[in-house]
C-alpha positions in Angstrom: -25.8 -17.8 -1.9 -23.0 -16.8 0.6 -21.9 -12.9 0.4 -18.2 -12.6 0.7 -17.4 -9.2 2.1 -13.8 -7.7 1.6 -12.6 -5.2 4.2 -9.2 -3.8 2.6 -8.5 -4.3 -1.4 -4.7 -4.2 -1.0 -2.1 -6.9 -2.9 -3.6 -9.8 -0.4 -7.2 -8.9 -0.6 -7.2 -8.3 -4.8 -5.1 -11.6 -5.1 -8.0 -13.9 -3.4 -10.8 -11.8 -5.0 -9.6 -12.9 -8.4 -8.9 -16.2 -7.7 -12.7 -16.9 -6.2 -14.3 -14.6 -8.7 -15.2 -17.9 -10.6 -16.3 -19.7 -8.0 -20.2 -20.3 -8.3 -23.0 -19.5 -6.2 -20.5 -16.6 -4.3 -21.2 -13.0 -4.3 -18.3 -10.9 -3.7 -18.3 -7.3 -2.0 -15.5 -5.0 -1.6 -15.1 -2.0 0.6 -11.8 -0.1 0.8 -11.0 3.5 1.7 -9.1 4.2 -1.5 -12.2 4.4 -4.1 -10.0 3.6 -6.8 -8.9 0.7 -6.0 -12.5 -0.5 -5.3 -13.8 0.6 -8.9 -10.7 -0.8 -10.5 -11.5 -4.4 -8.3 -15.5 -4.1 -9.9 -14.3 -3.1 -13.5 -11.8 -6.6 -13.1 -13.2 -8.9 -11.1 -17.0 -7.8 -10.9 -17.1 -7.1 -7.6 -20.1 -5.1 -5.8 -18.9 -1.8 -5.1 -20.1 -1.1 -1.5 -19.3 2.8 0.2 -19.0 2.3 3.5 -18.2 -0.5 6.3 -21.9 -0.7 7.5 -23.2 -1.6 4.0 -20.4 -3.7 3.7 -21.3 -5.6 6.7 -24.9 -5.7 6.4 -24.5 -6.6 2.7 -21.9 -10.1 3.8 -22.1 -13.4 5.2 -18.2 -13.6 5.4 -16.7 -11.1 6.0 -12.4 -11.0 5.3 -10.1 -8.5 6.9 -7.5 -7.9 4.6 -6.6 -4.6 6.0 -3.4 -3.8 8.3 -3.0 -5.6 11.3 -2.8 -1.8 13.1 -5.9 -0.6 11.4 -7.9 -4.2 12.6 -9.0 -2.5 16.4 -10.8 0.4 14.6 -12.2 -1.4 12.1 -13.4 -3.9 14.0 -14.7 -1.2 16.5 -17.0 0.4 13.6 -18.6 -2.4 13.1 -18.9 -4.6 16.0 -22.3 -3.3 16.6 -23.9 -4.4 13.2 -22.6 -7.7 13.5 -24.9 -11.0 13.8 -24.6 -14.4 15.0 -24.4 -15.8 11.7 -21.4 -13.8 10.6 -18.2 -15.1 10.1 -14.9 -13.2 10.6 -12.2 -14.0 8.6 -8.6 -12.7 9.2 -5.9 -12.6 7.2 -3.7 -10.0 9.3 -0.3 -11.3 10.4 0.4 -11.9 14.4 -3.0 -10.7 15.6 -4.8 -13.2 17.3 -8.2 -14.9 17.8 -8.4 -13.9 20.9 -7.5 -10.4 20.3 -10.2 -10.2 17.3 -12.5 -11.4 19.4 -12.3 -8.9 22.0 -12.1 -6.0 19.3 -15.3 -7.5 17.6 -17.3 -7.9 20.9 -17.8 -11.5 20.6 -20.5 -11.5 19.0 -19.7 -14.4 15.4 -17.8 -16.8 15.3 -13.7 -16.4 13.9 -11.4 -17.5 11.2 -7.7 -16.9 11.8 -5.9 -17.3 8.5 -2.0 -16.9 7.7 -1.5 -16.6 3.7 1.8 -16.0 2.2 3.0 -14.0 -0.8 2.6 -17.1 -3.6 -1.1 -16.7 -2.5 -0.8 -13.3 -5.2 -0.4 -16.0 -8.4 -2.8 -18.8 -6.6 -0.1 -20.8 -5.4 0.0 -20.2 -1.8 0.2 -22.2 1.3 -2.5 -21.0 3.9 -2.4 -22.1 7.4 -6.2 -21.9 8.7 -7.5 -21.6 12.5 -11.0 -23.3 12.4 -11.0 -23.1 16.5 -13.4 -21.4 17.4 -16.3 -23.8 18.4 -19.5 -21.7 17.3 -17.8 -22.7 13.6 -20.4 -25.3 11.9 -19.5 -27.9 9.5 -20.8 -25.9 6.6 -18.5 -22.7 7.3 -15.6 -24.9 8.3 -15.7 -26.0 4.7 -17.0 -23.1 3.2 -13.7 -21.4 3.9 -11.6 -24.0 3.5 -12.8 -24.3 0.0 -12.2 -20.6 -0.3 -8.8 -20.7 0.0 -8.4 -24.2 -1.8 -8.6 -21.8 -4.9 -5.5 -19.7 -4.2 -3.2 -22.4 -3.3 -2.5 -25.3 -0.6 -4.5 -25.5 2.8 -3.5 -26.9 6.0 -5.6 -27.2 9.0 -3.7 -25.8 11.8 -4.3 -24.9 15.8 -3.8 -21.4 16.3 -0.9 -22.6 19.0 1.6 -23.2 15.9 0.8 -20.1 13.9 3.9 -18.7 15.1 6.0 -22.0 13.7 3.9 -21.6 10.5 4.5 -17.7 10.0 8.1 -18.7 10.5 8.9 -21.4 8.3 5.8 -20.5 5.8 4.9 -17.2 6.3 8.7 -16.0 5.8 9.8 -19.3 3.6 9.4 -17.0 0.2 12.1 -15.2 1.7 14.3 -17.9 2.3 13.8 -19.3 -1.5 14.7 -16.0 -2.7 18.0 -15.8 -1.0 18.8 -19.2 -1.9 17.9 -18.5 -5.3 20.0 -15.1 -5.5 22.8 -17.2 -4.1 22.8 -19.3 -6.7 22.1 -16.8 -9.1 25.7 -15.0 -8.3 26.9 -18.2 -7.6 26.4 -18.8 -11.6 28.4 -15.2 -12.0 31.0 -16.4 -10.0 32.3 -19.7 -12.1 31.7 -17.4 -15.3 28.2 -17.6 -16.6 26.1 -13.9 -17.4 23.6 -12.8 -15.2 20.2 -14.0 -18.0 22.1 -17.2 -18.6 22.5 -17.9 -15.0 19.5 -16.6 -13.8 16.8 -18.8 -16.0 19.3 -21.8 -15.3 18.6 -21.4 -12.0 14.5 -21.2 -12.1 14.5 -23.7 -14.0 16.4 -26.3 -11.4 14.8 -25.1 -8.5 11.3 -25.5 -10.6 12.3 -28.9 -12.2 14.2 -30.1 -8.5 11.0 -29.0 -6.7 8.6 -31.0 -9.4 10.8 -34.3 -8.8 10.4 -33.7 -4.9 6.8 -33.7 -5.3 5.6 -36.1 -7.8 8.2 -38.8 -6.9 7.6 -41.7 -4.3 11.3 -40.8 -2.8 12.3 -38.7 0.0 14.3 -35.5 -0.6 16.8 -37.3 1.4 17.0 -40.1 -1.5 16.7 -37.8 -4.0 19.8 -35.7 -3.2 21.8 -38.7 -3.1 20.5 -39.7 -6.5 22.8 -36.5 -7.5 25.8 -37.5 -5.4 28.2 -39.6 -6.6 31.4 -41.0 -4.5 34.4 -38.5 -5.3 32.0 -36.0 -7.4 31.8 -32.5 -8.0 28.4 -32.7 -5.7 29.9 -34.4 -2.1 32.6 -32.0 -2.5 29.8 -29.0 -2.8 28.0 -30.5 0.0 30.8 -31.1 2.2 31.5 -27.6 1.4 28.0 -26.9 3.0 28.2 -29.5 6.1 32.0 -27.4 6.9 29.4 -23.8 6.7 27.1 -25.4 8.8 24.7 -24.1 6.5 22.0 -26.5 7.1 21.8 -25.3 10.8 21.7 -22.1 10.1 18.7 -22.5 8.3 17.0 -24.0 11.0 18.4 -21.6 13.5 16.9 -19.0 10.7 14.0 -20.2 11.1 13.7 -20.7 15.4 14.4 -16.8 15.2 12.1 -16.3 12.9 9.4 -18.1 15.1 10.6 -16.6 18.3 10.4 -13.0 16.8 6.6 -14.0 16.0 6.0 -14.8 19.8 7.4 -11.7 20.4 5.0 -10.1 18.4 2.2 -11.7 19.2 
C-alpha cells in the first residue's frame, strides 16, 4: 500500500487530498505547520495526522510539496537527510524547477515536477506532469499519473514547455474570468440586470464549451455554425478582427510565458 505524504495543507494541497481520499489501497499523511488545518484535514478527509517533517517523511512513499515555492529550500533542507532511494518527490510549486529541487533535496530520489491550476480545487483541473527524471519506474510513472487523473485532466509534458503550460494553463483561469466579466457587463450594457446577465452568461460559456468538446467539429466550424452572412454575429466579430482582440490574446499569453522564464 503506497503512503502519500503531504508537506503543506493549503487550498492546493486540501483540494487533491479530497479528491484521492477514495482512492483504494492509498494511505494519506498530512503535515502542515498550522495544526489546525491538519486536524480539520483528518476530521474531513481521514487523513493521518503526523507532527513533524521527519515523521512525515519516514511515514511516506510519495511525498507532495504543496508548500510555497519560497519555503521549498528549507523544507527540502530538513529533510534531505531522511530521504531514501525509493522515495518519490512530488512538486507542485509554481516556477521551481527539477533541477533546482534536486539540488535542495541532495539527489538522493527520484522527482515529479507537477503544474496544477486553480479548477484542480473542484477536481476539474488540467495538470501538466514532468515524468523526466530517469530513476522514475513504470509503476511510479503511473502511480502518479493516476493520482492526479482524479482531480482533473493530465498531460504528459517535458519540463522544457512548463513555461508555455503555466502560461496558457497555469494563468488560462484568468483569462476565462475576464472574458466572462466582459461579457457579464457586456449584458449590463445592452440593458439586461446583473443575475439575469450573469447566469446567461455561465450558462453559454458552459453549454458553448460542452458542444466544443463532445462534437466531431473544430471550434473553427463551430463558430461559423453561429455566423450567418449579414448577421448580428459577423458584425460582432468583425468588431473583434478591427480590436485585434484575437492577437492580443496570444500576445497575452507570449507575456505571460516570457514572465515565467523570467522567473524561472
Amino acid at each position: 500500500m503506497p503512503n502519500i505524504g503531504f508537506m503543506g495543507l493549503g487550498n492546493m494541497g486540501k483540494a487533491l487530498i479530497k479528491g484521492w481520499k477514495d482512492l483504494e489501497s492509498i494511505d494519506i499523511f498530512g503535515y502542515d505547520i498550522d495544526s489546525q488545518k491538519v486536524a480539520s484535514l483528518q476530521e474531513e478527509a481521514g487523513i493521518n495526522a503526523v507532527g513533524s517533517l521527519k515523521e512525515l517523511t519516514d511515514s511516506s512513499d510519495y511525498l507532495v510539496l504543496a508548500v510555497k515555492p519560497y519555503q521549498l529550500q528549507e523544507v527540502l533542507s530538513e529533510i534531505k537527510d531522511d530521504l531514501r532511494q525509493d522515495h518519490c518527490i512530488v512538486s507542485i510549486a509554481a516556477g521551481v524547477k527539477r533541477e533546482q529541487i534536486l539540488d535542495w533535496s541532495g539527489d538522493r530520489c527520484p522527482v515529479v515536477r507537477v503544474m496544477p491550476n486553480t479548477p484542480a480545487l473542484i477536481n476539474q483541473g488540467v495538470f501538466a506532469l514532468c515524468l523526466d527524471d530517469p530513476r522514475l519506474d513504470q509503476k511510479q510513472q503511473e502511480f502518479v499519473q493516476t493520482l492526479f487523473a482524479k482531480s482533473g485532466k493530465v498531460h504528459t509534458l517535458p519540463e522544457k514547455y512548463f513555461d508555455a503550460f503555466t502560461a496558457l494553463i497555469g494563468s488560462g483561469p484568468a483569462y476565462v474570468f475576464y472574458f466572462l466579466e466582459s461579457l457579464i457587463e457586456a449584458g449590463l450594457t445592452v440593458g439586461l440586470n446583473r443575475e439575469e446577465s450573469r447566469d446567461m452568461v455561465l450558462s453559454l460559456v458552459s453549454g458553448a464549451t460542452q458542444m466544443a468538446e463532445e462534437g466531431s467539429q473544430s471550434v473553427s466550424e463551430l463558430r461559423e455554425m453561429v455566423t450567418s452572412p449579414a448577421g448580428t454575429t459577423i458584425q460582432g466579430l468583425n468588431h473583434l478582427d478591427r480590436q485585434c482582440v484575437k492577437s492580443a490574446i496570444i500576445d497575452a499569453v507570449t507575456a505571460a510565458c516570457n514572465r515565467s522564464k523570467e522567473m524561472g
